[in-house]
C-alpha positions as CSV (number, residue, x, y, z in Angstrom):
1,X,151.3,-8.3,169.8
2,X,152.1,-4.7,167.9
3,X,153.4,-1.8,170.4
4,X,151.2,0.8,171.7
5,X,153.7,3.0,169.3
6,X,152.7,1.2,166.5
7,X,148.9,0.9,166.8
8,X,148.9,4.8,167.1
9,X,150.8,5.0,164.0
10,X,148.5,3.2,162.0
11,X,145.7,4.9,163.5
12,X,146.9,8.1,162.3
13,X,147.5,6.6,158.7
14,X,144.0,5.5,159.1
15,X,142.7,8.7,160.3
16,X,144.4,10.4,157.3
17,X,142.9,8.2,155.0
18,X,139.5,8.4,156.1
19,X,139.8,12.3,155.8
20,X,141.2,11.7,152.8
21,X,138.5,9.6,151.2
22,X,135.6,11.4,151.6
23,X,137.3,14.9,150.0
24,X,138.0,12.6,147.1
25,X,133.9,11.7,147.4
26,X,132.3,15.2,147.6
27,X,134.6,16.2,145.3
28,X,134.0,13.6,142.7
29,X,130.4,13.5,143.6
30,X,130.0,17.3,142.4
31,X,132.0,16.1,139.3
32,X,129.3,13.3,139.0
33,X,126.5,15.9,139.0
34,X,127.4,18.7,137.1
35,X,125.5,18.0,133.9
36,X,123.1,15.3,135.5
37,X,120.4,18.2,135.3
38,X,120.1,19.0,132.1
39,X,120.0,16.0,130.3
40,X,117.6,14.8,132.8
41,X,115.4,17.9,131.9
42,X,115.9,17.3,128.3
43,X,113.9,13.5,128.5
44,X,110.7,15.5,130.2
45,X,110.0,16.6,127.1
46,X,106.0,15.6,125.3
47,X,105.4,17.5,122.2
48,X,108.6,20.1,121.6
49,X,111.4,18.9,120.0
50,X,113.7,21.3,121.2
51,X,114.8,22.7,124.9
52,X,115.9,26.3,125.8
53,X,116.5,27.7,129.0
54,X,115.2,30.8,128.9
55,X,115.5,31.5,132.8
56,X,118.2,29.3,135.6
57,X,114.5,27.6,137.0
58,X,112.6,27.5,133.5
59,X,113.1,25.9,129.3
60,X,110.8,25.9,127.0
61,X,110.0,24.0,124.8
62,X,109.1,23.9,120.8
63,X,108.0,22.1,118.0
64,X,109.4,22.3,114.4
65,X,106.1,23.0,113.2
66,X,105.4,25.8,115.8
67,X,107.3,29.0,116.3
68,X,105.8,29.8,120.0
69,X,106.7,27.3,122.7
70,X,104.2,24.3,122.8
71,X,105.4,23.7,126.4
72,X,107.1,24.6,130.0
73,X,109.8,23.1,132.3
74,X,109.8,24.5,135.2
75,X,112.2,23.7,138.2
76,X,111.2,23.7,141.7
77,X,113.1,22.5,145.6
78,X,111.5,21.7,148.7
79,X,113.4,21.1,152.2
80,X,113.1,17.3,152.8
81,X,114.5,15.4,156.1
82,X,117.6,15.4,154.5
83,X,118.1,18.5,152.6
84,X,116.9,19.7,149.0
85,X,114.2,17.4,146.9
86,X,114.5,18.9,143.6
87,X,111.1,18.3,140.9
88,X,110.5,19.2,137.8
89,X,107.2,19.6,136.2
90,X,106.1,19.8,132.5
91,X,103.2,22.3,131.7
92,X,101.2,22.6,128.7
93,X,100.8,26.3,126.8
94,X,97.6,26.9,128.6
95,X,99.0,25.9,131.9
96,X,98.0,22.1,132.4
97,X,100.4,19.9,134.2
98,X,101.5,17.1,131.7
99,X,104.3,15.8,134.0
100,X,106.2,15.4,137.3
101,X,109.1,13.9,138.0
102,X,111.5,13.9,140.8
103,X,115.0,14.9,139.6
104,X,117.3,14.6,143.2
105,X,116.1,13.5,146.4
106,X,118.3,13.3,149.6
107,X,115.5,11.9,152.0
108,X,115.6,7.9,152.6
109,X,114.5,6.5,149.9
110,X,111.8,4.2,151.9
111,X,110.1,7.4,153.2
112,X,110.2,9.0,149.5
113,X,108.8,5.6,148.0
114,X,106.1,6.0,150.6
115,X,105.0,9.2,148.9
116,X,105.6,8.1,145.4
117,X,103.5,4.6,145.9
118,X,100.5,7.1,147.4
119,X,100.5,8.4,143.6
120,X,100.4,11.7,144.9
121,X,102.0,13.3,141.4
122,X,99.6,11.3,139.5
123,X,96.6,13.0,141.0
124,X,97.6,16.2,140.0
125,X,98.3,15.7,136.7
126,X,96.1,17.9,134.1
127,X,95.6,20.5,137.0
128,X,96.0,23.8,135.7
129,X,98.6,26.0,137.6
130,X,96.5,29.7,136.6
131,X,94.8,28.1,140.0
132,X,96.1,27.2,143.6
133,X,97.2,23.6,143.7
134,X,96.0,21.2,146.6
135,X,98.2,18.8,147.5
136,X,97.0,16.0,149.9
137,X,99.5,14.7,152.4
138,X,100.9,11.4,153.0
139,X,100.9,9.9,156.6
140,X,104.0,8.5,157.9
141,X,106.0,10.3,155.3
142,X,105.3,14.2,156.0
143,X,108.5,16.2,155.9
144,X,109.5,14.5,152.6
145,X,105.2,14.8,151.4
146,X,105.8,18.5,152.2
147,X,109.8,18.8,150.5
148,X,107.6,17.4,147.1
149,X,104.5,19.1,147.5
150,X,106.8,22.5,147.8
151,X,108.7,21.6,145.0
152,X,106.3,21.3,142.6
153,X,104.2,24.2,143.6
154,X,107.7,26.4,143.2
155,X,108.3,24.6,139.8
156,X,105.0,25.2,139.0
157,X,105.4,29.0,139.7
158,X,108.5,29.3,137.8
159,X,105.8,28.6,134.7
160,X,103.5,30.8,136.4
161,X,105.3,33.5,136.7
162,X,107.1,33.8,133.7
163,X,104.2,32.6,131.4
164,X,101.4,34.1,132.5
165,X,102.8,37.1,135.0
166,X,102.0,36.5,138.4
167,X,102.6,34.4,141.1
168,X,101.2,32.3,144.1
169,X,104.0,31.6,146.2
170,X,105.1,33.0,149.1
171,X,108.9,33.2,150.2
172,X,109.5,30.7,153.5
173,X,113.1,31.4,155.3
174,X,115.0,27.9,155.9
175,X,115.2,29.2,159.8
176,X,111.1,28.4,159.7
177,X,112.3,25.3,160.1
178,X,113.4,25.2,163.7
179,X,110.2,23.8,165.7
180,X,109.7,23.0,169.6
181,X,111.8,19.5,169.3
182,X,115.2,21.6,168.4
183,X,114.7,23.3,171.6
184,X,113.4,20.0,173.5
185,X,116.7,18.6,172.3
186,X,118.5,21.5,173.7
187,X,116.9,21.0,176.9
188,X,117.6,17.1,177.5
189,X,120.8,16.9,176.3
190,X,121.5,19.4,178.9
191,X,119.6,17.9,181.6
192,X,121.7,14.9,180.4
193,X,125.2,16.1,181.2
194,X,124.1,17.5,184.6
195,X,122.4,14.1,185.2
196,X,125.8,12.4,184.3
197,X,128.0,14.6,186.4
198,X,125.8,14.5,190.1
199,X,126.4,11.9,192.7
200,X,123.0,11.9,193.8
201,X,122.1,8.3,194.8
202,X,118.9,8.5,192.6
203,X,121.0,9.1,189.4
204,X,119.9,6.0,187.7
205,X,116.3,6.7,188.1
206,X,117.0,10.2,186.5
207,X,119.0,8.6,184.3
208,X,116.3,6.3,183.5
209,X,113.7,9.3,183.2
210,X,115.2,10.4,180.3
211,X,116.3,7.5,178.5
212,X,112.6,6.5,178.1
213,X,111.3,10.7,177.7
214,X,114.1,10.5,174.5
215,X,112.7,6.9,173.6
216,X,109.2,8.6,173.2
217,X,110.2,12.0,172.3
218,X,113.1,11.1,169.8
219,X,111.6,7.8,168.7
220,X,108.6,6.9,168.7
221,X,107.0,10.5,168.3
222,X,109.2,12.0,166.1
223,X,112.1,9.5,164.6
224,X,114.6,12.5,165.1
225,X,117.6,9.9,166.7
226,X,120.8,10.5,164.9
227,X,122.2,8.4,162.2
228,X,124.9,7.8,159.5
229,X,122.9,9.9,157.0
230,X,122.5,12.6,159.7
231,X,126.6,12.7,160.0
232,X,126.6,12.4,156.0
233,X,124.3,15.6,156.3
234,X,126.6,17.5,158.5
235,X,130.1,17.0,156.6
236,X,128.4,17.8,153.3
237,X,127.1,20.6,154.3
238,X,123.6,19.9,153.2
239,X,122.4,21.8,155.7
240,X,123.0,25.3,154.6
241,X,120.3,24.7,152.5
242,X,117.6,24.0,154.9
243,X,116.4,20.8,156.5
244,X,112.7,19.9,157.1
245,X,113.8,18.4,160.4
246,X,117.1,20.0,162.2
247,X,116.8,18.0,165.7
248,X,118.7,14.7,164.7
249,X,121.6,17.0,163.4
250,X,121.2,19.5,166.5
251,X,121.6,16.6,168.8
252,X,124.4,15.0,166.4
253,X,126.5,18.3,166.7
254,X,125.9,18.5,170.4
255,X,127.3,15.2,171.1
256,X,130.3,16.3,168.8
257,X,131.0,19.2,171.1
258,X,130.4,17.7,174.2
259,X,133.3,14.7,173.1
260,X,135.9,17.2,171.9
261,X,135.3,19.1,174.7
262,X,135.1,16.7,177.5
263,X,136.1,13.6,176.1
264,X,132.6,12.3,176.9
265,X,129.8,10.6,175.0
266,X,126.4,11.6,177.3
267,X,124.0,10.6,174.4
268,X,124.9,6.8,174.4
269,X,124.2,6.5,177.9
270,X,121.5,9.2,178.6
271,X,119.6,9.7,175.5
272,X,119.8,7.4,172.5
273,X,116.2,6.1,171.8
274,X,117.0,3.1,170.3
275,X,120.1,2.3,173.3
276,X,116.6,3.3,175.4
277,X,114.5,0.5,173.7
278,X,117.2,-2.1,174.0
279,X,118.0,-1.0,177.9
280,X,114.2,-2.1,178.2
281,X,114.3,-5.3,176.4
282,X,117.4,-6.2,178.7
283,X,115.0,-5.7,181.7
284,X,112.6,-8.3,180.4
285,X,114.7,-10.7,179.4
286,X,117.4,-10.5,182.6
287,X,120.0,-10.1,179.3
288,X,123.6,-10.2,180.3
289,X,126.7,-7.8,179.5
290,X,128.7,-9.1,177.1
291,X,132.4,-7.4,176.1
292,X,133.6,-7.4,172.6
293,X,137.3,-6.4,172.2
294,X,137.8,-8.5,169.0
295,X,139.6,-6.9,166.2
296,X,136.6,-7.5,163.7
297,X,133.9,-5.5,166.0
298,X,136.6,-3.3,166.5
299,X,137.3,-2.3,163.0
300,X,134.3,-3.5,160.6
301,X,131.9,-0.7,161.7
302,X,134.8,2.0,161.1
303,X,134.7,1.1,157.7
304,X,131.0,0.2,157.5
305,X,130.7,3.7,158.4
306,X,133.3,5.1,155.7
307,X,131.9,3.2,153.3
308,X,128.7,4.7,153.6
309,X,129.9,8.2,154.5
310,X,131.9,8.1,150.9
311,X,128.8,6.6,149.1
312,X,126.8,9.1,150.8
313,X,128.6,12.2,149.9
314,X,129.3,10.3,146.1
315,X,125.9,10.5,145.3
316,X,124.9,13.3,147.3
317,X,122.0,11.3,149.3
318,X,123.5,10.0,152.1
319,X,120.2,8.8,153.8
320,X,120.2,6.5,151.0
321,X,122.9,4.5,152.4
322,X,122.0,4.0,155.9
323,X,121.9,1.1,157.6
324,X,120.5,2.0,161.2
325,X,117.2,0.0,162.3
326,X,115.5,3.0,163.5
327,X,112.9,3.7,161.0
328,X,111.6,0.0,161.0
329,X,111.4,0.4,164.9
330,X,110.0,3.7,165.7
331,X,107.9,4.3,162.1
332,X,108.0,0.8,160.3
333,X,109.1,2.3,156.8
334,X,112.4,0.5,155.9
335,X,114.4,-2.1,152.9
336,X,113.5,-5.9,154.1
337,X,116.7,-6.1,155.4
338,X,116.9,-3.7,158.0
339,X,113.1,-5.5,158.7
340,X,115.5,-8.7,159.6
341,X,118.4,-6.3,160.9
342,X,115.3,-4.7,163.3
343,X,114.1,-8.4,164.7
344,X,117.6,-9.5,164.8
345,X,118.6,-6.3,167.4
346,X,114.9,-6.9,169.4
347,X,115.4,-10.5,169.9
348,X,119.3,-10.2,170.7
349,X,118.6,-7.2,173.3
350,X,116.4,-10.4,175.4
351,X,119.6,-12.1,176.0
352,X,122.7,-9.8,175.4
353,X,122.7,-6.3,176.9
354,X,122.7,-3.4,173.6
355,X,123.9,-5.8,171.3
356,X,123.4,-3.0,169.0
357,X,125.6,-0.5,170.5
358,X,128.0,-3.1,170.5
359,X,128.7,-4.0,167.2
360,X,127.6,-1.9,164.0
361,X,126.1,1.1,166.0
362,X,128.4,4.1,164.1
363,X,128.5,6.3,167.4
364,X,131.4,4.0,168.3
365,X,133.3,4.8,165.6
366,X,132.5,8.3,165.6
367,X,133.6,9.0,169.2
368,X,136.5,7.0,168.8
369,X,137.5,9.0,165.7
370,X,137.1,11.9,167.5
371,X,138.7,11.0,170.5
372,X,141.5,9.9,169.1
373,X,142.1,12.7,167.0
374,X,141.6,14.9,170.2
375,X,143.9,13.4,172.0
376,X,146.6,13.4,168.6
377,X,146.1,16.8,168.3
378,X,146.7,17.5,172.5
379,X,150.0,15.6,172.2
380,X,150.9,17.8,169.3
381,X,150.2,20.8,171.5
382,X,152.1,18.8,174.3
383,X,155.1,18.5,173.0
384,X,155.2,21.9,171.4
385,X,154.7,23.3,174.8
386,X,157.3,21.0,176.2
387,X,159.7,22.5,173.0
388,X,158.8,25.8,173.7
389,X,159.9,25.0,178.1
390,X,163.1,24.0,177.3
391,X,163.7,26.6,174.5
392,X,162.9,29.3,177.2
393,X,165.2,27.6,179.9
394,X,167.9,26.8,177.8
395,X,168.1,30.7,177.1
396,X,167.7,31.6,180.6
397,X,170.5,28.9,181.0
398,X,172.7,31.4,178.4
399,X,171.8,34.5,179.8
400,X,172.3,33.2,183.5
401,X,176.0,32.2,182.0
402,X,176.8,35.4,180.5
403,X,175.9,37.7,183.1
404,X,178.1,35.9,185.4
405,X,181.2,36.0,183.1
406,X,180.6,39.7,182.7
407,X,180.3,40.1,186.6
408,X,183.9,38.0,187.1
């Protein structure tokens, strides 16, 4: 068996490391994407044969055989789930959309397959953008429907604008954002830590209260539970830009708080819709608590979670890389594996209490993380303060000396 001593030391290392890592992936993911754009632009090209940008959201392009521009590129961003879905969209000298294509997308890919597969693009190709553009929605899929739809009406404009003088747009802050569910998470999480801390013998049927309010809230109404790709979102700083949905990172940073501040994790216990739906499930099947202090479940979702934390900010989508079951259960839009990861969890919660929570759930190795940088950086503090104590007696000590050999 290592030493207490030890372990900590090789948590630190570890700790260092994982800070380590993902600087070296945002950095090298902004590397990566540097020049993506342009050549990506250049292959959305019909008739011209060659592209100039004549404006940062706008080329043109020509034909050797023509000495006006034969066509437009414009640029255009919408705020998604996860942050920016950037278009681009190919317009004809007379202003007839020839092409759409999506050039960066940080929403989960399952949601912006949804969209795609609804041939939404397709529909409005040969629309003319001298006229307002109507867009249809797609159900199940409308924060990342509406980042597109935005995008390609603002790409569209850049054409519009600079082509034929005028636009249809108007300007919409990111803070327009913010609907009743950011406050609604606000408002529970609070109503969580004051459930936590009473003594009140009918503190499990509060409890209870809002586990399934956040199960029907968070979940099933509005799939706005925290993930790996919300934490991606929050380190990259993603969110600067605007998000189409800001309660999964609003509750995410709360619970970050709440930990370094009181060294406790309230949303686990209190609020967590899919913890809420397992909790149920237990009920049902009479499941039993089960403890897993093996090394594997201990470390295997810390570096699940870096994994896909470095992948994430690599390739600057990190919804693409997460591997939570919650849009299977509470919108059934996911991969076939998290399908099987979904059933798995369901059927598990009948016999074994959060089974879930208790192995590849990456709260755990967030609030350890956390916690145990808290408490590094306390003992750091500690022992300067203890420094500091004995520096001040020691010259008390001198002066106490002094003053008596001047007084003999």
């Amino acid at each position: 068996m290592y030493s207490k001593k030890r372990i900590d030391f090789w948590k630190k290392v570890a700790s260092l490391v994982s800070v380590s890592l993902l600087l070296l992936a945002w950095y090298c993911g902004s590397i990566r994407i540097s020049d993506n754009q342009s050549d990506m632009v250049d292959q959305l090209l019909i008739n011209g044969e060659l592209l100039t940008q004549i404006h940062p959201r706008l080329y043109q392009g020509t034909s050797a055989n023509e000495l006006s521009p034969v066509e437009f590129i414009g640029l255009g961003s919408g705020i998604g789930y996860g942050g920016i879905t950037e278009v681009a969209v190919t317009v004809s000298s007379q202003g007839d959309i020839q092409r759409v294509a999506v050039l960066s997308s940080k929403d989960t890919s399952s949601y912006l397959d949804k969209v795609l597969q609804s041939n939404l693009m397709e529909k409005i190709l040969g629309e003319n953008i001298k006229v307002s553009l109507e867009i249809d929605g797609v159900s199940g899929a409308t924060v990342s429907t509406n980042a597109l739809t935005d995008a390609i009406k603002q790409a569209a404009d850049s054409v519009r604008v600079q082509v034929f003088g005028f636009s249809m747009l108007e300007n919409e802050e990111p803070v327009s954002h913010f609907r009743w569910l950011d406050l609604m998470a606000i408002a529970m999480f609070t109503m969580a830590i004051l459930v936590n801390k009473t003594r009140h013998r009918k503190k499990s049927m509060f409890n209870w209260a809002i586990l399934l309010s956040s199960m029907c809230v968070f979940g099933f109404y509005s799939s706005s539970l925290f993930s790996s790709s919300t934490m991606g979102i929050l380190i990259s700083g993603a969110w600067f830009s605007g998000l189409g949905n800001y309660t999964s990172l609003i509750l995410l940073s709360l619970v970050i708080l709440y930990i370094i501040v009181s060294n406790r994790n309230v949303y686990c216990t209190s609020l967590c819709p899919f913890g809420a739906t397992q909790e149920c499930l237990a009920k049902l099947g009479n499941a039993k608590t089960t403890s897993l202090t093996n090394f594997f479940f201990e470390w295997f979702p810390r570096g699940l979670l870096l994994t896909t934390l470095c992948l994430g900010l690599y390739f600057r989508n990190p919804a693409s890389f997460s591997y939570e079951p919650f849009g299977i259960m509470f919108g059934m839009i996911g991969s076939i594996y998290l399908f099987v990861l979904t059933v798995l969890a369901i059927v598990t919660s009948l016999v074994v209490k959060r089974p879930w929570c208790r192995t590849l759930c990456p709260m755990n190795p967030m609030t350890d993380f956390i916690r145990f940088n808290r408490q590094w950086f306390k003992s750091i503090l500690n022992k300067q303060r203890a420094k500091r104590e004995i520096m001040e007696a020691n010259q008390m000590a001198d002066v106490a000396v002094k003053s008596n050999e001047v007084s003999k």
